[in-house]
Residue frames as qw, qx, qy, qz and C-alpha x, y, z in Angstrom:
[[0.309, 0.482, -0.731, 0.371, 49.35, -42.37, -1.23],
 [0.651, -0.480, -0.586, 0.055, 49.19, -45.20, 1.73],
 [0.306, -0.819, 0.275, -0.400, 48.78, -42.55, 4.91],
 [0.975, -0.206, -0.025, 0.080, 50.87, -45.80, 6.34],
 [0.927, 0.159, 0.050, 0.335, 53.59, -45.59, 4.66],
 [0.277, -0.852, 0.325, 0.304, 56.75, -43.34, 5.79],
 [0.814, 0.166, 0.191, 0.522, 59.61, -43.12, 3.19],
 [0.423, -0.617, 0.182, 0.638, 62.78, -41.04, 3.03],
 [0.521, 0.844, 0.118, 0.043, 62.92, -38.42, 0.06],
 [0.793, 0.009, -0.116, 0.598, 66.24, -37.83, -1.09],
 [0.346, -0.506, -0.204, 0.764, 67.76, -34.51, -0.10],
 [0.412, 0.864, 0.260, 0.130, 66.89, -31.10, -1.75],
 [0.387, 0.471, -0.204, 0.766, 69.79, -28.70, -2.47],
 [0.461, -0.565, -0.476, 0.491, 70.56, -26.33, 0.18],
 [0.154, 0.759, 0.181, 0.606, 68.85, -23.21, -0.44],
 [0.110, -0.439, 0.375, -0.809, 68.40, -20.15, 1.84],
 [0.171, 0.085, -0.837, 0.513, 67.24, -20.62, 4.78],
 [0.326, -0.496, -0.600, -0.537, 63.60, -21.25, 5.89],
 [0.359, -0.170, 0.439, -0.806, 61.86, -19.27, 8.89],
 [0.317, -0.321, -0.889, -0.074, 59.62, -21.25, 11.06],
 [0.310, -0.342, 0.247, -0.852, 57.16, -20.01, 13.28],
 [0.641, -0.263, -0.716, -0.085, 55.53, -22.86, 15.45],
 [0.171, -0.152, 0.548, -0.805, 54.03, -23.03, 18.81],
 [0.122, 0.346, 0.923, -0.120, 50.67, -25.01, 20.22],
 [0.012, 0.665, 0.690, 0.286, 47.03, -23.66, 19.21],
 [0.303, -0.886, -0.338, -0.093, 45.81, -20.45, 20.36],
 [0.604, -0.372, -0.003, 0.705, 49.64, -19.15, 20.96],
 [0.024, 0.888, 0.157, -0.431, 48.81, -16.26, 18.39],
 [0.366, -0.189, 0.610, 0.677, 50.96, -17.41, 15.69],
 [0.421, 0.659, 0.527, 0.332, 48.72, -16.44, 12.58],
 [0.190, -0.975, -0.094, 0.059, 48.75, -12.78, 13.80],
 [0.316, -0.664, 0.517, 0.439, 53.09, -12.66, 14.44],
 [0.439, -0.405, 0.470, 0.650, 53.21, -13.91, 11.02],
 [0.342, 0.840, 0.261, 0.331, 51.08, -11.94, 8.58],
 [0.079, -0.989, 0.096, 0.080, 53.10, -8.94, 10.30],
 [0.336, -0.543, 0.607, 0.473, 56.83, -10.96, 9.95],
 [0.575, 0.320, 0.591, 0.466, 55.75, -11.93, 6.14],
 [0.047, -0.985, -0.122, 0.112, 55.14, -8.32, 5.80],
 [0.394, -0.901, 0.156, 0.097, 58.20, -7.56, 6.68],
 [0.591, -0.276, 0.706, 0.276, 60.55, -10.07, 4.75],
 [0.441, 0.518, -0.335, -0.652, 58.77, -10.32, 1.82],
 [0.093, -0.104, 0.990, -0.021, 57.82, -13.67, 2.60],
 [0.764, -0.125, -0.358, -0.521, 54.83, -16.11, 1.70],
 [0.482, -0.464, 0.598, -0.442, 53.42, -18.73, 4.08],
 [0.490, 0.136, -0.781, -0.364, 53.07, -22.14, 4.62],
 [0.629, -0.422, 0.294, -0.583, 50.85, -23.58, 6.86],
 [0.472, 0.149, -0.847, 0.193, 51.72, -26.51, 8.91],
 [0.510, -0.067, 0.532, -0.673, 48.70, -27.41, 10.14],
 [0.167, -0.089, 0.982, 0.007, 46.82, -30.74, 9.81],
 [0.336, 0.657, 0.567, -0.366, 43.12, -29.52, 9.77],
 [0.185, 0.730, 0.048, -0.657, 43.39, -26.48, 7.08],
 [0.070, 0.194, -0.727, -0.655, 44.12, -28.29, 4.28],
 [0.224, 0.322, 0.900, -0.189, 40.41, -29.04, 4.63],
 [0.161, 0.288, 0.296, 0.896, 38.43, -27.22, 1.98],
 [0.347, -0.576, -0.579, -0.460, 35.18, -27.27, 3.95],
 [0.537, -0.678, -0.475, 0.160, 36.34, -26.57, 7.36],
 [0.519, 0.600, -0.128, 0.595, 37.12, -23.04, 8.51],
 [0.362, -0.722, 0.124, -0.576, 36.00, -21.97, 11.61],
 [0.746, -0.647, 0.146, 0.061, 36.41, -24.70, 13.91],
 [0.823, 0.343, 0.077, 0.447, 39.96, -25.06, 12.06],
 [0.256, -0.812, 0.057, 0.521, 41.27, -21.25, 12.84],
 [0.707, 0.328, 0.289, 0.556, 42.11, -20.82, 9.00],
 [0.216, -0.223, 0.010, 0.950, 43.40, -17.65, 8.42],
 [0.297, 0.728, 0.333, -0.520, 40.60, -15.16, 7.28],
 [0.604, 0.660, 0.298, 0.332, 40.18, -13.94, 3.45],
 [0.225, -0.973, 0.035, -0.019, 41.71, -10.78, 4.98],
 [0.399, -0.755, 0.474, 0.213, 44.71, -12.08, 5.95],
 [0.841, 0.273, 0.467, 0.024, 44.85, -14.23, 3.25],
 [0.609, 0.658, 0.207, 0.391, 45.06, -11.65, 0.77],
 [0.219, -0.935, 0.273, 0.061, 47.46, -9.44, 3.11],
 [0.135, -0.561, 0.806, 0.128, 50.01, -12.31, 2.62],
 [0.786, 0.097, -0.326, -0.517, 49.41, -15.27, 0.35],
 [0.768, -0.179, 0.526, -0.319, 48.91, -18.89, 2.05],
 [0.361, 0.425, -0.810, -0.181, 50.20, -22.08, 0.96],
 [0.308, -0.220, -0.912, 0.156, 48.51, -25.91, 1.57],
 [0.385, 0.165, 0.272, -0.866, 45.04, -24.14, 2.52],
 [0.771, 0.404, 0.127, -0.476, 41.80, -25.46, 1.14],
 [0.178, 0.476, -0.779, -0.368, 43.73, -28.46, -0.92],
 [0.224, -0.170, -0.936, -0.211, 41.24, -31.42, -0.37],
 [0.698, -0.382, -0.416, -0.441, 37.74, -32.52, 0.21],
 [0.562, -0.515, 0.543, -0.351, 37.36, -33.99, 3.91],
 [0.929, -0.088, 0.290, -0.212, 37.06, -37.35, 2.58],
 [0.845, 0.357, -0.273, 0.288, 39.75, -37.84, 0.55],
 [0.868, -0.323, 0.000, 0.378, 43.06, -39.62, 1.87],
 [0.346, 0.834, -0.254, 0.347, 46.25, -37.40, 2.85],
 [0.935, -0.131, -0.054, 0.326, 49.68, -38.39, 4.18],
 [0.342, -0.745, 0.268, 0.507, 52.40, -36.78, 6.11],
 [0.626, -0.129, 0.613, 0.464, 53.90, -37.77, 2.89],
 [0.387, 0.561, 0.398, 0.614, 51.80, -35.76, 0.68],
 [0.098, -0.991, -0.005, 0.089, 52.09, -32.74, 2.49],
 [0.538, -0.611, 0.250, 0.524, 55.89, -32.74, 1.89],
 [0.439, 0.150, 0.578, 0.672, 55.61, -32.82, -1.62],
 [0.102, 0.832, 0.383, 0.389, 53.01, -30.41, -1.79],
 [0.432, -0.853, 0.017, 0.291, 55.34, -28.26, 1.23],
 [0.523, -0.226, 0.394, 0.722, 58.91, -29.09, -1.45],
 [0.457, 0.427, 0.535, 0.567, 56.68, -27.26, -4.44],
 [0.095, -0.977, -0.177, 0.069, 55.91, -24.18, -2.43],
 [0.574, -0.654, 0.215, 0.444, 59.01, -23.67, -1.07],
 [0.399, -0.036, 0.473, 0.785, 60.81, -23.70, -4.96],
 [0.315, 0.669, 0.465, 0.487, 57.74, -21.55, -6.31],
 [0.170, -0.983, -0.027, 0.068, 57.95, -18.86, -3.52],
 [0.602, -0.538, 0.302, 0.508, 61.81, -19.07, -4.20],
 [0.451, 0.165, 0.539, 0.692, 61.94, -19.09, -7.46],
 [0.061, -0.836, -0.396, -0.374, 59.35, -15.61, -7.33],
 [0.139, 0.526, -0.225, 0.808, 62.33, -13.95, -5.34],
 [0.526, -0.570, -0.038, -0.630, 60.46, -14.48, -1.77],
 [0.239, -0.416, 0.679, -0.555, 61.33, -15.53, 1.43],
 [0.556, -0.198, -0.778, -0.214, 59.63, -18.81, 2.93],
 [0.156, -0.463, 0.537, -0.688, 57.68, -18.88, 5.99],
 [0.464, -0.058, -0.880, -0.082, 56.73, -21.72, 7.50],
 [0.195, -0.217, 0.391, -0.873, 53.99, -21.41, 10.11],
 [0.774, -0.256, -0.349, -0.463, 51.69, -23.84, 12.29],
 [0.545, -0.365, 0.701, -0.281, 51.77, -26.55, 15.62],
 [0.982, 0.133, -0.075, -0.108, 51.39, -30.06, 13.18],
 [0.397, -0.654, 0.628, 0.141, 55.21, -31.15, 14.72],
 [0.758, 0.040, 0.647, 0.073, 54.79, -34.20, 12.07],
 [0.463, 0.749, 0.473, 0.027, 54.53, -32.05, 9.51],
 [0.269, -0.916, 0.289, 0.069, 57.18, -29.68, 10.64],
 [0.236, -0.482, 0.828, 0.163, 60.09, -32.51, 10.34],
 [0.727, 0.274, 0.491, 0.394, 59.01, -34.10, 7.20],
 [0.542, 0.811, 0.006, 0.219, 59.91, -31.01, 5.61],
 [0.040, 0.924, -0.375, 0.065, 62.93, -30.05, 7.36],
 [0.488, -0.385, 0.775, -0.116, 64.00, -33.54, 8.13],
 [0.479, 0.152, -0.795, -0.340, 62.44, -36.00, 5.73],
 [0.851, -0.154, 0.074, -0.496, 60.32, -39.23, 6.66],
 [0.175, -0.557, 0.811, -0.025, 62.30, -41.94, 8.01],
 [0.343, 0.359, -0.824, -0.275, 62.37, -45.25, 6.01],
 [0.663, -0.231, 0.540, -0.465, 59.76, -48.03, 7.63],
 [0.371, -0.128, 0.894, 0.219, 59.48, -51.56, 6.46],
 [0.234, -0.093, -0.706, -0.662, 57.79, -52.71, 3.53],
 [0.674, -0.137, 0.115, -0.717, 54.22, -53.25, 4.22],
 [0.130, -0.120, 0.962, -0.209, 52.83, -56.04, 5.80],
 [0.398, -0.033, -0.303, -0.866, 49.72, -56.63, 4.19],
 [0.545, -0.315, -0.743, -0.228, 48.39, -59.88, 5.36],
 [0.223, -0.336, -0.559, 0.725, 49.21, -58.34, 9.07],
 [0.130, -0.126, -0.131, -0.975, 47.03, -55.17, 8.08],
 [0.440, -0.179, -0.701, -0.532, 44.37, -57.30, 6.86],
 [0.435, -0.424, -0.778, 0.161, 43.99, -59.30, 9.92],
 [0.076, 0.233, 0.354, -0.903, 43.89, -55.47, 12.15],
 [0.288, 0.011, -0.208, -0.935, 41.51, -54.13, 9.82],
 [0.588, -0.330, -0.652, -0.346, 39.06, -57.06, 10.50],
 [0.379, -0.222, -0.651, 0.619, 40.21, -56.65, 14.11],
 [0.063, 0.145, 0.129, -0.979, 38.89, -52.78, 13.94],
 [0.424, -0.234, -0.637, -0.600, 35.68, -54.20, 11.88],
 [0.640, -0.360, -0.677, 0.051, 34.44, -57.13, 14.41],
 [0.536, -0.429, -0.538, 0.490, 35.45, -55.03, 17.92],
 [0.002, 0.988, 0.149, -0.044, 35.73, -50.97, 16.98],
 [0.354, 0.848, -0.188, 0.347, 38.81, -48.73, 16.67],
 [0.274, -0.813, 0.289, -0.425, 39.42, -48.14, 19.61],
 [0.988, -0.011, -0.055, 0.141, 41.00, -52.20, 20.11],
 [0.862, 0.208, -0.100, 0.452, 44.01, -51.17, 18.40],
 [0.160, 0.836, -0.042, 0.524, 44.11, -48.25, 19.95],
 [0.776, -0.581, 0.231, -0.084, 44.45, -49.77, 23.24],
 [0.957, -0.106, 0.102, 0.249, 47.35, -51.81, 21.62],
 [0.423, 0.687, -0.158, 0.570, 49.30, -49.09, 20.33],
 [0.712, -0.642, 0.093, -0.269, 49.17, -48.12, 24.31],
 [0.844, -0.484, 0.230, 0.037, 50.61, -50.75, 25.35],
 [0.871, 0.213, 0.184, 0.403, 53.60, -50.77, 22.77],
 [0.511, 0.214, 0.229, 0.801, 53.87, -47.30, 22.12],
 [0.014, -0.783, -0.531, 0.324, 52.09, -45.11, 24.26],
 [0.112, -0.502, 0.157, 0.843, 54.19, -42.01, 22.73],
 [0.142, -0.129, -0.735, -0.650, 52.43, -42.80, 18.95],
 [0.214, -0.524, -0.819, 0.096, 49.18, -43.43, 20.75],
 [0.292, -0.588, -0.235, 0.717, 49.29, -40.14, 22.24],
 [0.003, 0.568, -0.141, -0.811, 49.74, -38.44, 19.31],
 [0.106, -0.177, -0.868, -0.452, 47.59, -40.69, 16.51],
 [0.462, -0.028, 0.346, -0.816, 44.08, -39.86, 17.05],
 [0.538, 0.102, 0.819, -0.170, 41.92, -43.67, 17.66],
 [0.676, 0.583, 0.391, -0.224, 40.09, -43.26, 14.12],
 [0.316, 0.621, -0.651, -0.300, 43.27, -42.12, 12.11],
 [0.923, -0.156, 0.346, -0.070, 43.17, -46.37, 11.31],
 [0.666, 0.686, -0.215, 0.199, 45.58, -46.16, 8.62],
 [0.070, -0.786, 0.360, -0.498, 48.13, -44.34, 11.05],
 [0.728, -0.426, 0.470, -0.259, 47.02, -46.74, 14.16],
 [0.981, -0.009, 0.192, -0.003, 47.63, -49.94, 11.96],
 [0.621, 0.619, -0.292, 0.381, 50.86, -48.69, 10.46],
 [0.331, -0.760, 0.329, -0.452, 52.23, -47.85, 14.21],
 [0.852, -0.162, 0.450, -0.213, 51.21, -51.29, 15.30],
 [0.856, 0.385, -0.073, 0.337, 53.23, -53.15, 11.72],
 [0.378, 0.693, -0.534, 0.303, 56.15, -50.89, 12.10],
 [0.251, -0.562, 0.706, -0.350, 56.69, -52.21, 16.00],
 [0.970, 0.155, 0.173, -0.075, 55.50, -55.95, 14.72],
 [0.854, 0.507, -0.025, 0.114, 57.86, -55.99, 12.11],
 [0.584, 0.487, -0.431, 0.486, 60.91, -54.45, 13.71],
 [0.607, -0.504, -0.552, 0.270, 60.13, -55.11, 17.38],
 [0.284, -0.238, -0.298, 0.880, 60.76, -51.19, 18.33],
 [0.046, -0.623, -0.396, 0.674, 58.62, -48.08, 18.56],
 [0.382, 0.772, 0.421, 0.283, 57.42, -46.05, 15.84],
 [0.003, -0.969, 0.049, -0.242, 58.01, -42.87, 17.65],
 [0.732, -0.443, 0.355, 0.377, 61.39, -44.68, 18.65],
 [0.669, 0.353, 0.453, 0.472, 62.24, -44.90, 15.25],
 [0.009, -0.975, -0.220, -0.034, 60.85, -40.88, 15.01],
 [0.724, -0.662, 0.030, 0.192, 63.21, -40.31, 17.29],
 [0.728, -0.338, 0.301, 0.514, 66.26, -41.10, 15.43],
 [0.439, 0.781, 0.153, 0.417, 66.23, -38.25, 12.85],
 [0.579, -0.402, -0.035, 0.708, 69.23, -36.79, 13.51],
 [0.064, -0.894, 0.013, 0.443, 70.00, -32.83, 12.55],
 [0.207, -0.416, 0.733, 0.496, 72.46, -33.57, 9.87],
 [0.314, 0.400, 0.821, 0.259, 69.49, -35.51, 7.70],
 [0.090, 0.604, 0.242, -0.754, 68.45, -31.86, 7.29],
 [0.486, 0.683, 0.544, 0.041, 66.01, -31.62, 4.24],
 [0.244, 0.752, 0.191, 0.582, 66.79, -27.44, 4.34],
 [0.274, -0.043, -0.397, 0.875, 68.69, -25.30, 6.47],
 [0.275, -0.740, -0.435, -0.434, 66.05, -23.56, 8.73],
 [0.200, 0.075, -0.555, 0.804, 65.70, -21.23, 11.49],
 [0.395, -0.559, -0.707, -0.179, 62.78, -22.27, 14.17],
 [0.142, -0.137, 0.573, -0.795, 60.87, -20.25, 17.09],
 [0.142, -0.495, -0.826, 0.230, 58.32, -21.30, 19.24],
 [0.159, -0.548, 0.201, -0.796, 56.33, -19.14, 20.80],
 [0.503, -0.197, -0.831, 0.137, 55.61, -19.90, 24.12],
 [0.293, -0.439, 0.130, -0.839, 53.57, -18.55, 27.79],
 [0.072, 0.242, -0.956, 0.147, 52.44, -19.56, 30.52],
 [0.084, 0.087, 0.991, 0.056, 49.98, -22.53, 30.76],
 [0.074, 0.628, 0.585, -0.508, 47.19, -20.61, 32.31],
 [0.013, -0.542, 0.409, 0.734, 47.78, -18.02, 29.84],
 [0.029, 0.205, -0.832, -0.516, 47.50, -20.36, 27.17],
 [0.075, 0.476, 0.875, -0.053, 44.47, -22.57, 28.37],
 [0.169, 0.535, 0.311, -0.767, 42.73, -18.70, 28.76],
 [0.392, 0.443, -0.482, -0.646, 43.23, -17.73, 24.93],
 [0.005, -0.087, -0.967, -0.241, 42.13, -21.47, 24.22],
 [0.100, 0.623, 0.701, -0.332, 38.71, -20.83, 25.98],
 [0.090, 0.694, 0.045, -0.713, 38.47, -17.61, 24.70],
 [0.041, 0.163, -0.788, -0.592, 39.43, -19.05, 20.88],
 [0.050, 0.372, 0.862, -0.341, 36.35, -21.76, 21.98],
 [0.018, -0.486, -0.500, 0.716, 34.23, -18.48, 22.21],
 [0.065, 0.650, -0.202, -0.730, 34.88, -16.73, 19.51],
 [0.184, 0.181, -0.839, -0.480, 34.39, -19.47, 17.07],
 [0.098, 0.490, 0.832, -0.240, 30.87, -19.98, 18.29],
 [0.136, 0.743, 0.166, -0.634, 30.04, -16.81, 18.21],
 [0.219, 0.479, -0.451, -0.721, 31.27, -16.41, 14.66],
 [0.808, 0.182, -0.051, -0.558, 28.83, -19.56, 13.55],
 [0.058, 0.465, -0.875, -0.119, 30.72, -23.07, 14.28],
 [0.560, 0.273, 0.653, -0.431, 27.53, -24.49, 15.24],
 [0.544, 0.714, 0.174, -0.405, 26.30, -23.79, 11.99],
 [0.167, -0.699, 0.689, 0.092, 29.51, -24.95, 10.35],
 [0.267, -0.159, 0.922, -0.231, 28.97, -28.19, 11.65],
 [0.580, 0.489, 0.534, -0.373, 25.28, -28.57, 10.55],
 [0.508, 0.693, -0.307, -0.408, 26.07, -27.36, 6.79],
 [0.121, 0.419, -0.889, -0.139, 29.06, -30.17, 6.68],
 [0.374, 0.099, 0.841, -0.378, 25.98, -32.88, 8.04],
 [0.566, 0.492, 0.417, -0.514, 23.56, -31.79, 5.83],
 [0.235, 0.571, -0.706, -0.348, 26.01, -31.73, 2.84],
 [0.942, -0.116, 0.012, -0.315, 26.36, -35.41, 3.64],
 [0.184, 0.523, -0.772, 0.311, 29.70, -36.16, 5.19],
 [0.635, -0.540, -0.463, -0.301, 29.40, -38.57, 7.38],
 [0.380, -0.875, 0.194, -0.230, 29.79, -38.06, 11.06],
 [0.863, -0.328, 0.320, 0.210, 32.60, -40.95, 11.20],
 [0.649, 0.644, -0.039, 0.402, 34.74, -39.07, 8.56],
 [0.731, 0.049, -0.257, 0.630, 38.34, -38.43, 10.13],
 [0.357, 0.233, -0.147, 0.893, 37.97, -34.83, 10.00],
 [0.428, -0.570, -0.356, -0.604, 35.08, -34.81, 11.23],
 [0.763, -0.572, -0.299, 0.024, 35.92, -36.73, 14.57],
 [0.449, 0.240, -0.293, 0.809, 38.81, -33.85, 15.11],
 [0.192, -0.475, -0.488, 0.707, 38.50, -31.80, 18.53],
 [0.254, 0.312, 0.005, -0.915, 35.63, -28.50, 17.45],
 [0.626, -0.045, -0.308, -0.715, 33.51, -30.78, 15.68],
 [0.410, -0.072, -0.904, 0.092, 33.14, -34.05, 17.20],
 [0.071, -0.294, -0.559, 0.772, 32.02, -32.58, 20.42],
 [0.502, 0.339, 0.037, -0.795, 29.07, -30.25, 18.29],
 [0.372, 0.163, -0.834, -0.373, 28.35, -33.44, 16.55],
 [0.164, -0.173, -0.799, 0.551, 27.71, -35.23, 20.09],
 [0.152, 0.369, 0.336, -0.853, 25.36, -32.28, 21.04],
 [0.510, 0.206, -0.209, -0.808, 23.43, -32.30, 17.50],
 [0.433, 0.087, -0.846, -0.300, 23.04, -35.34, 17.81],
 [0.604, -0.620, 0.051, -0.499, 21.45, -34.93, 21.31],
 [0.903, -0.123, -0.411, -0.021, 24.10, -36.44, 23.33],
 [0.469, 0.034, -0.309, 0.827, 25.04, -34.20, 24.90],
 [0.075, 0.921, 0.234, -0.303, 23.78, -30.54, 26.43],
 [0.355, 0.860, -0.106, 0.352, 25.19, -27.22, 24.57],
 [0.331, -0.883, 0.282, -0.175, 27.21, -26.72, 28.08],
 [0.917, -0.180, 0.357, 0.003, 28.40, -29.94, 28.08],
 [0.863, 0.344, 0.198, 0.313, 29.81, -30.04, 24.75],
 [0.146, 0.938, -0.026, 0.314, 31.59, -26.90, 24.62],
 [0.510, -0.735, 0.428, -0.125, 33.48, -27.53, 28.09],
 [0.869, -0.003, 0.400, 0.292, 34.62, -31.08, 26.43],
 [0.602, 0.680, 0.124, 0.400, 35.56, -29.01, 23.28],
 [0.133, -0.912, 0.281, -0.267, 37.53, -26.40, 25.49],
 [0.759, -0.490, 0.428, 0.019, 39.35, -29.60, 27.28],
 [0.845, 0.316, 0.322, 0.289, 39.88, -31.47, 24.38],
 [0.365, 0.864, -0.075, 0.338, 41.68, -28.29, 22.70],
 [0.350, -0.784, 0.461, -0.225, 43.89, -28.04, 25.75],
 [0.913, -0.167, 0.346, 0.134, 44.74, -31.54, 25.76],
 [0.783, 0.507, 0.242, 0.266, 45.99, -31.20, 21.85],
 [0.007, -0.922, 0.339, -0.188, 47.79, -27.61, 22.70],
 [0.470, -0.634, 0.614, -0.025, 50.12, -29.93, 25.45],
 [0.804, -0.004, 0.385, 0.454, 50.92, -32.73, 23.21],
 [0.458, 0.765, -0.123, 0.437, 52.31, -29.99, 20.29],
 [0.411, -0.837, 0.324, -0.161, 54.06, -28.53, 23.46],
 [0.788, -0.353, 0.501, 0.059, 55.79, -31.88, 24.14],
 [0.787, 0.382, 0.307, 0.376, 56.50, -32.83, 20.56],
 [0.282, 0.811, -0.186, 0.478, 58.28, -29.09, 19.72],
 [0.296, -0.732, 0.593, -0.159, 60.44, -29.18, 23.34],
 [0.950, 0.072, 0.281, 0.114, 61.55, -31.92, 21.98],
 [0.669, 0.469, 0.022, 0.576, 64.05, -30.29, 19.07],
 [0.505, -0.543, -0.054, 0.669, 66.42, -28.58, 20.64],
 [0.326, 0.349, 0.371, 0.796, 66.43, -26.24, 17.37],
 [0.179, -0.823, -0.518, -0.149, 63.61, -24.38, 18.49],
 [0.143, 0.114, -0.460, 0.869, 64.43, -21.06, 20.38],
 [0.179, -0.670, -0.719, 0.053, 61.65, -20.26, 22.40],
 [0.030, -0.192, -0.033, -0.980, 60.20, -16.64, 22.63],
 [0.092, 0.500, 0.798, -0.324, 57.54, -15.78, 25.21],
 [0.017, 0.687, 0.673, 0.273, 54.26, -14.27, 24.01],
 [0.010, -0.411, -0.439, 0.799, 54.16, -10.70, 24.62],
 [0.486, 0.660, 0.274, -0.502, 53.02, -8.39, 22.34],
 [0.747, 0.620, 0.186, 0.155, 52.57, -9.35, 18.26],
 [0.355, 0.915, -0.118, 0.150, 55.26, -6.33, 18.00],
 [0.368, -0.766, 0.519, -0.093, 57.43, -7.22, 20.53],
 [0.859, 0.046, 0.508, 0.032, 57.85, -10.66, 19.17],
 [0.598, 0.721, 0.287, 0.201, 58.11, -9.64, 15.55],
 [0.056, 0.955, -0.254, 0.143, 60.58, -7.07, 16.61],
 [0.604, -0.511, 0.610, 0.046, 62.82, -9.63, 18.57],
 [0.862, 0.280, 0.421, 0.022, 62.58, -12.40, 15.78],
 [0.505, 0.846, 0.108, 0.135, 63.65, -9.76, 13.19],
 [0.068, 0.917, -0.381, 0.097, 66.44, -8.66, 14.83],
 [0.725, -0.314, 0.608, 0.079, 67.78, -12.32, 15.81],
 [0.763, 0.531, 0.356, 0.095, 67.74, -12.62, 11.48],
 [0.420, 0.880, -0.036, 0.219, 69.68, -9.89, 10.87],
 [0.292, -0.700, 0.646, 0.082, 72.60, -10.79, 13.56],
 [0.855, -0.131, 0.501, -0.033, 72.58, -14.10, 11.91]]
């Protein structure tokens, strides 16, 4: 599929209701919901951008084999790094969980911080214009002759809210941003925007989890840590030596780029690590911004796994 192209699936029946569980990086959401799929008799789905990566696990936080097989995962390990994937095929591969864990009598749980990913399944993918192809053309020589980072500047200046959340090498993504506000002289994430609550895909019920900042940035650094320590370095080298190259998409995501930099001696070890600890913060506050955005959400601060799991559970059963 063109990762460009946005189009509107027609509604699915309205089954039961799907549980969400969403909230920025490092908020502790794997943990609250191996213990609420437990508990429901639910299976997950992860709504995350990185984990459908089959090679990357560590800098990626995938869930462990452990927790795997405590509760089974959905959209995990589904492609190579190099091949092409689109908000557009995660919804179809998110609409065939959802009817196989339903039809098997189970609960759905939906669980991750990709916010794009989040509302094409509960919302759908709002209708953009037909492709422009000779306009493409001329970007994609634009990104050849000067570097990515061109049109990334121009998305900026049109659409700083898409810019923000497109990352300068997604080019597909950047040049489809840049056609949709050519061709109909408004915003992408303007357009975003107007999914309205009534286009509802499936009747769901979202929390956040949320805490504060400091708080958050702590467990980020501390995430940072802990994925060294458990071999991300080493990770990184295995995916290099494989022969990926270092300008592959998923490669130039926040936990490897930065150990890329450093093997590559352009960096120090201290150096890269502190950029990788920023960078992760940066990405935590734009999920932040994109989820206090839907007023659906309830937020629920971060205490303990049980205390969460205990609150959630009992907001289901008054409902």
């Amino acid at each position: 599929m063109d990762q460009g192209i946005f189009v509107i699936q027609s509604p699915v029946p309205m089954n039961p209701t799907l549980l969400c569980l969403l909230g920025p990086t490092a908020s502790g959401k794997t943990e609250i919901a191996i213990q609420l799929a437990q508990e429901l008799n639910a299976e997950i789905i992860s709504v995350d951008s990185r984990q459908i990566y089959r090679q990357m696990d560590i800098g990626t936080a995938k869930p462990t084999s452990e927790e795997q097989q405590a509760v089974r995962h959905h959209i995990i390990d589904c492609i190579d790094i190099t091949e092409p994937f689109s908000v557009a095929d995660y919804q179809f591969l998110a609409d065939a969980a959802i009817t196989d864990i339903r039809n098997r009598g189970k609960q759905v749980l939906l669980v991750g911080g990709a916010g794009l990913y989040f509302r094409a399944v509960v919302d759908g993918l709002f209708e953009g214009p037909a492709a422009d192809h000779a306009f493409r053309k001329r970007l994609e020589h634009e990104a050849s002759e000067h570097g990515v980072q061109v049109l990334h500047d121009l998305l900026r200046d049109c659409d700083s809210e898409s810019a923000d959340r497109i990352h300068p090498n997604n080019l597909s993504r950047v040049i489809r941003a840049l056609e949709v506000y050519e061709l109909t002289g408004t915003p992408m994430s303007k357009h975003q925007q107007q999914w309205q609550s009534n286009q509802q895909r499936y009747p769901f019920t979202a929390f956040g989890l949320m805490m504060p900042r400091e708080q958050l940035y702590r467990r980020i650094e501390q995430r940072v840590d802990v994925m060294l320590a458990n071999g991300l370095i080493a990770e990184v080298e295995s995916l290099l030596a494989t022969g990926y190259s270092r300008d592959t998409f998923a490669l130039q995501s926040f936990g490897y780029k930065e150990l890329i930099a450093y093997l590559d001696g352009k960096c120090t070890y201290v150096e890269a690590v502190e950029q990788l600890k920023q960078n992760t913060r940066r990405f935590a506050k734009r999920q932040l911004t994109w989820f206090r955005k839907d007023t659906r959400i309830e937020w629920v601060g971060r205490e303990s796994t049980s205390d969460v799991v205990g609150y959630i559970l009992r907001k289901i059963e008054a409902t």
